[in-house]
C-alpha positions in Angstrom: 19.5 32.2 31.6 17.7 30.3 29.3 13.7 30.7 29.7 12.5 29.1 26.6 12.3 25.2 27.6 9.8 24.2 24.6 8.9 21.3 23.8 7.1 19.9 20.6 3.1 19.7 22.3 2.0 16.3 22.6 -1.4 16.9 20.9 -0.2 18.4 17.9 -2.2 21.9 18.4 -0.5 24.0 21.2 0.1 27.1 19.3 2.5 29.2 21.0 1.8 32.4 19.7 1.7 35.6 19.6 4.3 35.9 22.6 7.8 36.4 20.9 8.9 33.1 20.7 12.9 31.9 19.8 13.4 28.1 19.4 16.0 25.9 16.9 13.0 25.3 14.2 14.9 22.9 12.5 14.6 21.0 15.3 11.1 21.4 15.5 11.0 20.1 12.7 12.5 17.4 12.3 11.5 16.5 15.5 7.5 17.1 14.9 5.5 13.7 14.2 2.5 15.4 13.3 0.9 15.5 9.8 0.5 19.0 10.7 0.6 21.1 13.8 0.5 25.1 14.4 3.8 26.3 15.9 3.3 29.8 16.3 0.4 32.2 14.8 0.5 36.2 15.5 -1.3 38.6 13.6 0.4 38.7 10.7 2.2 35.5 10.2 2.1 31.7 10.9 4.7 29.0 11.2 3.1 25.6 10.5 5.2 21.5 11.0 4.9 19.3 8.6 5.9 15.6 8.8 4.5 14.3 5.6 4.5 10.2 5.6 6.5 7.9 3.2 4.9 8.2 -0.5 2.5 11.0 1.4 1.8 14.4 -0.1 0.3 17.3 1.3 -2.5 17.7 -1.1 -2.6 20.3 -4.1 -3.1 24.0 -2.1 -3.3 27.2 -3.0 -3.7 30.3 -0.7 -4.6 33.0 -2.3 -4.8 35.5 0.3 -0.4 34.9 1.7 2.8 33.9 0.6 4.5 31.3 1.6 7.6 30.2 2.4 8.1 26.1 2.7 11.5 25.1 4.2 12.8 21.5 4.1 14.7 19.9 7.1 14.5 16.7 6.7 14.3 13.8 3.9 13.3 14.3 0.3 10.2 14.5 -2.4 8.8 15.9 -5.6 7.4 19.8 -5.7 5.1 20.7 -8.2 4.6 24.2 -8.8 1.9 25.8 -10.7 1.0 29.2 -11.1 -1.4 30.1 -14.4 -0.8 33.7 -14.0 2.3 33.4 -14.6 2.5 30.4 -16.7 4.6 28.3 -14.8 4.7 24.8 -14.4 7.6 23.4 -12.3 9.0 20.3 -11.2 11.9 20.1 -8.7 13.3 17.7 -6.5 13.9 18.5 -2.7 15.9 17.4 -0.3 17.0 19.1 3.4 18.2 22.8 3.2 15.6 23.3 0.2 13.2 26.2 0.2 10.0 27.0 -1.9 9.1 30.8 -2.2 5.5 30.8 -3.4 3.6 34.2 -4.2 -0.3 34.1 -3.4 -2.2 32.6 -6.3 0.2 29.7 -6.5 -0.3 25.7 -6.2 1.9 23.6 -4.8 1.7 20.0 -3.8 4.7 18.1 -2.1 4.8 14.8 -2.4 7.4 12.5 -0.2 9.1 10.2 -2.1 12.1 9.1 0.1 11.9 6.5 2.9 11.7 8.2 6.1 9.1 11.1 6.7 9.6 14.1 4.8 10.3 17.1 8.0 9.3 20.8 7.1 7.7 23.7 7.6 6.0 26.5 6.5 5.4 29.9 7.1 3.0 32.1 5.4 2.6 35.9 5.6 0.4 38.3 6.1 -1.9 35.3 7.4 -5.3 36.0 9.0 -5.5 34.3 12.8 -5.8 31.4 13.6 -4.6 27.8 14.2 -4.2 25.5 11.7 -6.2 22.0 11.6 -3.6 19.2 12.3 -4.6 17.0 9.4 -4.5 17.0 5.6 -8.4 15.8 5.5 -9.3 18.7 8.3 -7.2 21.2 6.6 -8.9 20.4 3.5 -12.2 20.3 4.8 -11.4 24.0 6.3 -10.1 25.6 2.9 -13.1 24.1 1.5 -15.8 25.4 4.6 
């Protein structure tokens, strides 16, 4: 019997953690419309949808307190990759089945340069509680708060 019926929330915010949770996330993803949106948040990890627009980026981050792991499913872009530490400067193209393994301390910005919305998501570990803002602007605003 199948008990997990979930569906992608229609305001972009419904968070469904911390209950255990098991979906098909790369149908989440690619089925998400939102700029951003929370998918599940526990206490020591979050799993954040992206749907980043045609010529859209999400915006130079860096988190300096969690990694991050950023997972295309859908459509293709640009990642930069900087990390001063360390020296590195990076380019790479990515497309679906792509993934970006970034260590704390690390910018990244994604930049969509296909023709259809680029579909991801993120997760980002140990993070501290907490929903995500749905929006670059909002999520900018909060890193900055």
């Amino acid at each position: 019997m199948n008990r997990n019926n979930y569906d992608i929330p229609s305001s972009g915010t419904r968070d469904y953690g911390p209950n255990p949770l098991i979906v098909n996330i790369g149908s989440f993803a690619k089925q998400n419309p939102y700029e951003r949106t929370t998918l599940w948040t526990g206490a020591q990890l979050q799993v954040t949808l992206m749907s980043i627009p045609v010529h859209g980026d999400i915006g130079l981050e860096v988190h300096t307190d969690f990694d991050q792991l950023i997972r295309i499913e859908d459509g293709c872009g640009l990642a930069l990759v900087e990390n001063w530490a360390l020296r590195l400067h990076y380019q790479q193209r990515i497309s679906p089945g792509y993934a970006l393994m970034l260590p704390a301390g690390t910018y990244c910005k994604i930049i969509n340069e296909g023709n259809i919305p680029l579909k991801l998501y993120a997760v980002c570990a140990p993070h501290p509680s907490g929903t995500l803002p749905t929006t670059r602007e909002a999520a900018e605003g909060a890193e900055n708060a």
